[in-house]
N, C-alpha and C positions, 0 to 999 in steps of 0.2 A: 744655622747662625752664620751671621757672613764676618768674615775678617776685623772688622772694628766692633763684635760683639753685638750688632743690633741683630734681632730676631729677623729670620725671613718667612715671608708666608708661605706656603706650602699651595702651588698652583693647582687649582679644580682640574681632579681628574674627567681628561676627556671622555662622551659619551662613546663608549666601543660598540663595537659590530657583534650583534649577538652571535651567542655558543651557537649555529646553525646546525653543522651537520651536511650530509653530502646532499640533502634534500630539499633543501630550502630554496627559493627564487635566487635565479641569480641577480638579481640585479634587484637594491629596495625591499628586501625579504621581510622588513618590519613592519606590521600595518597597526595600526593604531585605531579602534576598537570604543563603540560605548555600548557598553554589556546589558542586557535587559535585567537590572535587576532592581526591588523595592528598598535597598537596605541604604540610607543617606546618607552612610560614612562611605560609602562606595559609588559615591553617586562624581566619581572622575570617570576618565580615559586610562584605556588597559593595552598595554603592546601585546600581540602575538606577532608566532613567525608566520611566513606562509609558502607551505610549501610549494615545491617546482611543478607539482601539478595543478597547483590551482591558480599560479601568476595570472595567466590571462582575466581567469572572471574575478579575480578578488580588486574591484575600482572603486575611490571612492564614492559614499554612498549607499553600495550595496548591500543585501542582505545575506549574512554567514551566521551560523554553526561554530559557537566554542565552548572547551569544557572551564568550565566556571563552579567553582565550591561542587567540585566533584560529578557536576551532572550536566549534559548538552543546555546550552542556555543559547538562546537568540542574540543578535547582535547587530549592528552596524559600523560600516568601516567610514571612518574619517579620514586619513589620510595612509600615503605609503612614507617609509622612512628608511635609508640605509644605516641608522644605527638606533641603538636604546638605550633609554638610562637606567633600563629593568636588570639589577643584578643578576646573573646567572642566567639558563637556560631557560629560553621562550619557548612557549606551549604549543603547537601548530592550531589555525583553524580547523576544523574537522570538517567543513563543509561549506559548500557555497548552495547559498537557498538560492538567489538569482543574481546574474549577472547586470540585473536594472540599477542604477542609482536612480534610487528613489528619496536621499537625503539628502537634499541639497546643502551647498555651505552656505548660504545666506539664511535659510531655514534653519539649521543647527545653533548659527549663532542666535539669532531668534528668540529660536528653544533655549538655551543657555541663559540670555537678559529675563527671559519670561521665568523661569525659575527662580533667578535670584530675584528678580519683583516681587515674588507671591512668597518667598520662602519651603520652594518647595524642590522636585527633584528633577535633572533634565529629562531623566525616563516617562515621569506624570506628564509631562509635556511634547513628550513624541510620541504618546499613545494616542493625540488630541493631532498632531501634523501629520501624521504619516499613517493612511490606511490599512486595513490587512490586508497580503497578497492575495491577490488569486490568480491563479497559475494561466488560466483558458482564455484572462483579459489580455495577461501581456502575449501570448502566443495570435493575436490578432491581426490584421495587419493594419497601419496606421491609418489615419483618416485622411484625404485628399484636403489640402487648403481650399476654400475658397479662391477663385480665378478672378470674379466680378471682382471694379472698384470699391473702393466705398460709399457708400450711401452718402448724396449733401445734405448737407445741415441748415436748418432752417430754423432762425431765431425767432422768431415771431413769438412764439409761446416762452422768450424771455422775457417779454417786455414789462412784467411786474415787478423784475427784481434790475435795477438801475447797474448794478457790477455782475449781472449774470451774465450778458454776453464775452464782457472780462475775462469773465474766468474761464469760460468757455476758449476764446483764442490765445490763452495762456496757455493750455493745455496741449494745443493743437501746435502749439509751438515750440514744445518741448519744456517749459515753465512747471514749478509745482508751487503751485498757490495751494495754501491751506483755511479752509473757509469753514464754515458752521452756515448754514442755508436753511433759511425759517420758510417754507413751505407751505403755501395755500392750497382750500378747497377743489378749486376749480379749475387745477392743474395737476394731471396725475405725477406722483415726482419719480414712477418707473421711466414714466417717459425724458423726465430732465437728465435722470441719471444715467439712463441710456446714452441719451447726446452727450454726454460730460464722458463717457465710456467711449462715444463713437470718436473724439476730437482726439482723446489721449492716443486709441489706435491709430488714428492720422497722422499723431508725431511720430510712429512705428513703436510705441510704448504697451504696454499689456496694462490690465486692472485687476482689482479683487472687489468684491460689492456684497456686505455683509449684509443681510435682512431677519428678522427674528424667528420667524418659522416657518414652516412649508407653505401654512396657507400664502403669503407673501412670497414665495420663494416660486409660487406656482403661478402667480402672476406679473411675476417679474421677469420670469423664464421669458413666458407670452411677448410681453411687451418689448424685449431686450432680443428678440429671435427678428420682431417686427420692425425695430429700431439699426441694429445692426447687421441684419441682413443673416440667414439660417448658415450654418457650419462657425461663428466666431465666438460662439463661449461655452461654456460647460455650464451644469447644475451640478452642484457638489452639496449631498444633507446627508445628514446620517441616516436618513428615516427611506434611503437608495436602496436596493439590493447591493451584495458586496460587490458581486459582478460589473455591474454599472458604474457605483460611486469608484471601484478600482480604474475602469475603463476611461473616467473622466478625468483620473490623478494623474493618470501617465499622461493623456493628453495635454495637460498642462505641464507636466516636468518633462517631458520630451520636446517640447516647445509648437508643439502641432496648433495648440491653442493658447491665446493671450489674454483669454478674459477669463474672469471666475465668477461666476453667482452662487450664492451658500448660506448656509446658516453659521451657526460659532468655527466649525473648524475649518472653513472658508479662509479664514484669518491666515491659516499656514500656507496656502497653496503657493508650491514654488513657480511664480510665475516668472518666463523671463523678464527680462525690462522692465521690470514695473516701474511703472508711471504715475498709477494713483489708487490709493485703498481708500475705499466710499463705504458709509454706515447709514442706514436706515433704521430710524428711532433708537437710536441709542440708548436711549433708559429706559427701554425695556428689560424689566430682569429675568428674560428668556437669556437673554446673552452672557448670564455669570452659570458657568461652568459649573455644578452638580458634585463633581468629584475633587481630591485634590490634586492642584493646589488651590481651585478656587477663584481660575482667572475671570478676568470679565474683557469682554471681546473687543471695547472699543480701546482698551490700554492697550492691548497686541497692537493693535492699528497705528494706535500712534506712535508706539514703538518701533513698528516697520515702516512707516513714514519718514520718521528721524534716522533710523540706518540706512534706508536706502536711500534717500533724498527725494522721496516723492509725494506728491500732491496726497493730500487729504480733502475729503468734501463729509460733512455728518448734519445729516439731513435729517425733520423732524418737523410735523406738525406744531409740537411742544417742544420747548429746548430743557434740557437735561441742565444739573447745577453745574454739572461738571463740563460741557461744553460753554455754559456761559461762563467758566472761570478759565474756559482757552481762549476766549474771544476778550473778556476782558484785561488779561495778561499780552494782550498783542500776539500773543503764539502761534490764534486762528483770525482771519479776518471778518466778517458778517457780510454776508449775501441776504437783504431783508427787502421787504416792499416796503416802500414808505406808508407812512400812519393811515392817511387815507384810504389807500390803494387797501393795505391791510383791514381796515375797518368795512370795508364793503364786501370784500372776499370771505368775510366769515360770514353764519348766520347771526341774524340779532338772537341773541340769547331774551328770555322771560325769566324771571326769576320768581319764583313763588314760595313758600314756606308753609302753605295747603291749608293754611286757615282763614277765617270769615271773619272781619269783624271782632277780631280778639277770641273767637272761638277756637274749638279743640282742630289740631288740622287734620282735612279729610284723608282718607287714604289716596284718593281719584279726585284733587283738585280740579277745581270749574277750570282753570287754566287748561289743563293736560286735556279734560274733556273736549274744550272749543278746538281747540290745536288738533287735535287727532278728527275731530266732525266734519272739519273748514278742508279738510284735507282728501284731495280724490288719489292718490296714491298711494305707495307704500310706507309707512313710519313707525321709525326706530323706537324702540323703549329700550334701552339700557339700563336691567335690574341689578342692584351691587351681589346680592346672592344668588347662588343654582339650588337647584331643590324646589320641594313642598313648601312645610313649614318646618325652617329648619331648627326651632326652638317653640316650646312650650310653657306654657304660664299660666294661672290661676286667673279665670275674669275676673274674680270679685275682689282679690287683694292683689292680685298680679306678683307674687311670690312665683319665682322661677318653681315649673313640675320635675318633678324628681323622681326617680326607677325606686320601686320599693325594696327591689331586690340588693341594688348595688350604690344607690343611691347619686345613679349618673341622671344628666336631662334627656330629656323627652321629645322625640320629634315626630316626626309623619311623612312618612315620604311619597307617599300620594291620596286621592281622596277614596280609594277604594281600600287601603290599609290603614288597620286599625293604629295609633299612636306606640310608638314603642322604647325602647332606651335605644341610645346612640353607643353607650359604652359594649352593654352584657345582649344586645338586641329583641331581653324579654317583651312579649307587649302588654301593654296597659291591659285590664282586666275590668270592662264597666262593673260597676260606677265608679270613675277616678275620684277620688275624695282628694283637698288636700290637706295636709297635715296643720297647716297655719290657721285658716278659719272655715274650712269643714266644707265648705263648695267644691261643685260636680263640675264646674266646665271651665274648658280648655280653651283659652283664646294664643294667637300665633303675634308676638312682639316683632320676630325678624319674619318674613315673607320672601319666598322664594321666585324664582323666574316662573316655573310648572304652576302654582298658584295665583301669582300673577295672572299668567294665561288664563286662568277661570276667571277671574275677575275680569279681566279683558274682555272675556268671548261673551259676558251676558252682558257687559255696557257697552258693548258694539256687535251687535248680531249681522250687520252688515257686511265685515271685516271678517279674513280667514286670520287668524292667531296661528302665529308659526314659532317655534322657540328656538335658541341657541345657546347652548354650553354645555360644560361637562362633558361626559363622552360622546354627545351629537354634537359635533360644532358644526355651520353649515360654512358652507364658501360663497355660495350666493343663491339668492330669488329670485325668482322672476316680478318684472315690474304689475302692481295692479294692486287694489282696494284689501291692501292686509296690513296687519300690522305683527311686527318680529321682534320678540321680546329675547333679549340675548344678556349676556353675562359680560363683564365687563372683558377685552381683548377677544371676543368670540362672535362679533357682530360681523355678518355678510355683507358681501356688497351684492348690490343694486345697478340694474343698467339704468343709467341716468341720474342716480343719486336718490335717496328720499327725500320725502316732502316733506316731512317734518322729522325732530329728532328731541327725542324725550328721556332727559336722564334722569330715573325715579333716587330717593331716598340716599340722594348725594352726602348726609350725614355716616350712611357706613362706610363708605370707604377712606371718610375722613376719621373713623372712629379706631382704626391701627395704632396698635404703642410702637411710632413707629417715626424715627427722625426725619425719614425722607417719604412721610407720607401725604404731607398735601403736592411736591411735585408728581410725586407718582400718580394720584387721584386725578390731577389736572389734566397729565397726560395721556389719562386713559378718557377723560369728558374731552379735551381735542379731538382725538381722533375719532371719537363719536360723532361731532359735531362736524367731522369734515367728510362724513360720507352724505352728507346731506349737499341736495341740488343749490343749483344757481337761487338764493333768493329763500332759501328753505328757513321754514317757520321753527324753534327751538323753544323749551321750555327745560329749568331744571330746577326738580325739588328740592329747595334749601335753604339756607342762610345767605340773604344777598351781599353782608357784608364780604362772606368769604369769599362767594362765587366772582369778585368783582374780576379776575381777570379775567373769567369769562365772558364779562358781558360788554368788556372793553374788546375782546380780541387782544387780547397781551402777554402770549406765553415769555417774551423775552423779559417785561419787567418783572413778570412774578419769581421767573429763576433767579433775576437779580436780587430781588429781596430775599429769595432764599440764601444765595451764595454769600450775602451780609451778614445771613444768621450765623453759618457754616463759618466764617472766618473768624466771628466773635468768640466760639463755641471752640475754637480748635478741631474740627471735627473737616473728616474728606467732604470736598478737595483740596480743602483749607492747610490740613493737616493730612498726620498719617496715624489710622488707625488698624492695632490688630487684636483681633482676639483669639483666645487661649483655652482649650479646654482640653481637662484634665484631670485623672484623679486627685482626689482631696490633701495629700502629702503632698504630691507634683506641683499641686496649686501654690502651696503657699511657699516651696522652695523657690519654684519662681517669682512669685514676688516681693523674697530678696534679694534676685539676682543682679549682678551691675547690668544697667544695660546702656543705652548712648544717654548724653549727659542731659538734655533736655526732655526727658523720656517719663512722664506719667504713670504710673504703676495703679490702677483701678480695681478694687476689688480683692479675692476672689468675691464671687458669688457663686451660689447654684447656677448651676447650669442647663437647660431645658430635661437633654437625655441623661441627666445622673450629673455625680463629679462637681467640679467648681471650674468656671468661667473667671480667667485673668483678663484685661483688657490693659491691652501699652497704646497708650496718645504719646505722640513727637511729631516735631515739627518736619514738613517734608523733606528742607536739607538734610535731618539725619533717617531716612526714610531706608535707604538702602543699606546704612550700618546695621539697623535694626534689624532687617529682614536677615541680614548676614549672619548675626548673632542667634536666630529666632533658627536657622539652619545647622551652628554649629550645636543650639542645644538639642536638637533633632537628630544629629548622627550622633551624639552624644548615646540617648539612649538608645539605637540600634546598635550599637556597639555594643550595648549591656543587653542585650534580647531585650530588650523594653519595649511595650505599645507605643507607637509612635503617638505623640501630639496632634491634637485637630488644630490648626493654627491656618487664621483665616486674614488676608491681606486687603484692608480697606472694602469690608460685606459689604451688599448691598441693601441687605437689612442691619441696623446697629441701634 
């Protein structure tokens, strides 16, 4: 209290130099620590000391050894500090696994926004940036740069898109234009995104170039080896050897190499200088992440766009709802052909709905027939289903067939096995009777790709029949008089494209309880229709109302009329959606709980695996309060040993 009786505050005590000990580093002995562990309320930065024997390899970055809730725990060092705010005596490191920093700080912090985006924990998200060591990679010795210049660039194979060469010497100039780029047939776009790769190296800038999965990742290696010349980029998949995919990490975090090609955890690679993060079909929901927290790859991106200040390009046959709501927010720009140019670059679509005359429609419509007859080459069939027949039904009343035993359905998974249940896998026992009106035989409502194929191979005995999906996917054919019946995302390519391209029974994949299911469908008939040649003949079985942006060539309007429904609906990208799942008590405590003031409370419901399903809508300004909250109720119950929450941040399925 000071002399005229006002209160005095009481000044924050300074952080002191931890209790060391004669052991400790001289100089910075504090290192500052994020501990591998799963529990949320712990999900900070932890001080250790370090001692005088390990100064030298303990650098930011690196991988160490500390004891943590009693037993050696893995770790990473963020930074050194000469003092702590940790009461009392610091723990030493126990060990140094290597002296690599292999955790960059632009990659941490990263990891850090990417966490609280998804409501999850920084650890979930360094297991997804930072590979596992292997010891015999980094003991290698580094790779020799490339000597030769760079490769010229030659625009030519710009000239459909009127701001491609634009963006192109923006690039080259050190500029980060942020684009969205609708993508033709008749122009591979490993090749454009190569060059968009090769201009950003030219400003002395690095890249990252996300693609969905290997197949893709195996031809864009190709391509990008061809375009920029062999030694300047890495292949980064999970699906590597540890050896290798470690051997291509360093090389990027050591700065040996400044380009990345990858699938999802592509996204992290600490590349120096980056210049520009590129995405390849973006809605594709390969790129949302399997485990928690649930991210999806092109939000990293943009994420590490906006922190680092670099160029974005997201590339696509189809435009995704969510790139049309960058581009129409002004945030992305539009790289498009004009209408014309677009309208001839696709194929003309036929649309048919397989009936005669008001008759019943056939399964092998006259259309699909002429199309594949007229045709001396290879041609696509994209069937919505893999399998036999993957459902079974009564001819005569068409009452779904049912397992006597368990009373699951009934399928057949080839023409040499008998029918049998899909639940208990008894099999059928002639004579199948069924239960409703007493009839013997089995007809197939869904049809698979493998049955297909028999249908195919006796109305064209001329044509070898080749299939695709499920655990045979192929990569590609050879050109010549077949036809290749594939699964939708499982379709090969062709040297020179096919000659026709045929998308059967377009009605199931529109048939999904599923909000983002006619772009998703779209996008998978796009890219069908763009492995087809210059001029190639298309037919697709369905409703012509629907199919109209096919037949216009107009993946951008149809996203736009999606993204109108999206903003009506409150629903991402519009909005921000999460879901909840969790036991039955858990449910409905949450959905008293306060949460940000514009905030939706939906539900519970059942929820697929057991429990009840909460769902939170708010609008995206309070999008990160929410997530923030969605995280303290999270550490909440690891605090109390409680199963964590499945809590999922704007699914791709909802």
């Amino acid at each position: 209290m000071t002399q005229d009786g006002q209160l005095e505050l009481v000044p924050a005590a300074e952080p002191a130099a931890p209790d060391a000990g004669p052991d400790a580093a001289p100089s910075r002995p504090v290192a500052r620590l994020v501990v591998d562990t799963p529990l949320a309320h712990l999900d900070r930065l932890f001080d250790y000391l370090v001692p005088a024997s390990l100064d030298e390899d303990v650098v930011p970055g690196c991988r160490v050894r500390v004891r943590f809730a009693g037993r050696l725990t893995d770790a990473y060092v963020v930074a050194r500090h000469d003092v702590s705010d940790h009461e009392g005596r610091l723990a030493p490191i126990a060990k140094v696994v290597s002296p690599e920093p292999v955790l960059a700080p632009q990659v941490l912090g990263l990891c850090r926004e990417v966490a609280d985006r998804w409501a999850g924990t920084l650890n979930d998200v360094l297991r997804l940036a930072v590979p596992p060591r292997h010891a015999a990679a980094e003991a290698k010795p580094r790779p020799r740069a490339p000597e030769d210049p760079l490769p010229p660039f030659d625009d030519t194979g710009w000239e459909p898109w009127p701001d491609g060469v634009r963006l192109l010497r923006s690039l080259a100039e050190g500029g980060s234009p942020r684009v969205v780029w609708g993508c033709l047939p008749d122009r591979d776009p490993a090749v454009g995104m190569a060059e968009a790769v090769l201009e950003t190296l030219r400003s002395g800038r690095g890249s990252v170039v996300c693609v969905p999965d290997v197949r893709d990742a195996s031809h864009w290696d190709e391509v990008f080896t061809r375009v920029l010349g062999p030694g300047r980029h890495v292949l980064l998949t999970a699906s590597q050897k540890p050896a290798k995919r470690y051997a291509a990490f360093l090389a990027v975090s050591r700065g040996d190499v400044k380009v990345v090609l990858g699938t999802r955890a592509a996204a992290f690679a600490p590349v120096h200088d980056l210049g520009l993060v590129a995405q390849w079909d973006d809605g594709d929901d390969l790129y949302v992440e399997p485990r928690a927290p649930y991210l999806h790859t092109r939000e990293v991106l943009l994420l590490r766009a906006a922190r680092e200040q670099a160029a974005l390009v997201l590339a696509g046959y189809a435009r995704s709802v969510e790139a049309q709501s960058l581009a129409e927010s002004g945030w992305c720009a539009e790289v498009v052909p004009e209408a014309t140019t677009r309208r001839l670059g696709w194929p003309t679509v036929q649309v048919t709905d397989g009936s005669v005359a008001g008759g019943a429609p056939a399964r092998l419509p006259s259309q699909v027939f002429d199309t594949i007859r007229q045709s001396d080459g290879a041609v696509l069939v994209q069937v919505p289903r893999r399998g036999y027949r993957a459902s079974l039904a009564c001819q005569d009343c068409r009452a779904p067939a049912r397992c006597a035993a368990c009373s699951g359905p009934l399928g057949q998974a080839a023409a040499s096995v008998a029918p049998a249940c899909r639940w208990c896998a008894t099999p059928v026992e002639p004579p199948w009777t069924c239960p409703t009106c007493g009839g013997h035989r089995l007809r197939a409502p869904v049809v698979g790709q493998l049955r297909t194929a028999e249908e195919y191979a006796r109305a064209f005995p001329d044509h070898e029949v080749v299939t695709s999906g499920g655990a045979q996917v192929l990569a590609a054919v050879e050109p010549g008089r077949r036809i290749v019946l594939a699964t939708p995302g499982a379709e090969p390519r062709v040297e020179g494209g096919y000659h026709a391209v045929v998308l059967m029974d377009t009605w199931l994949l529109l048939g999904r309880d599923d909000v983002a299911v006619v772009g998703e469908a779209h996008r998978r008939w796009f890219n069908a229709l763009a492995l087809g040649r210059d001029r190639a003949r298309a037919v697709a079985v369905g409703d012509p109302v629907t199919l109209q942006a096919l037949v216009r060539a107009d993946p951008e309007g149809l996203a736009a009329r999606e993204l109108e429904q999206r903003v009506q609906t409150h629903l991402p990208p519009a909005g921000r959606l999460v879901t909840v799942d969790a036991p039955d008590d858990v449910a409905e405590q949450l959905a008293s709980r306060s949460w940000t003031p514009h905030t939706e409370v939906l539900g519970p419901v059942p929820a697929d695996d057991g429990g009840q399903r909460l769902v939170l809508r708010a609008p995206r300004r309070e999008g990160a309060a929410l997530s923030g909250l969605l995280q303290t109720a999270q550490a909440e119950r690891a605090a109390a040993k409680l199963p964590p929450l499945r809590i999922r941040v704007d699914p791709a399925t909802f």
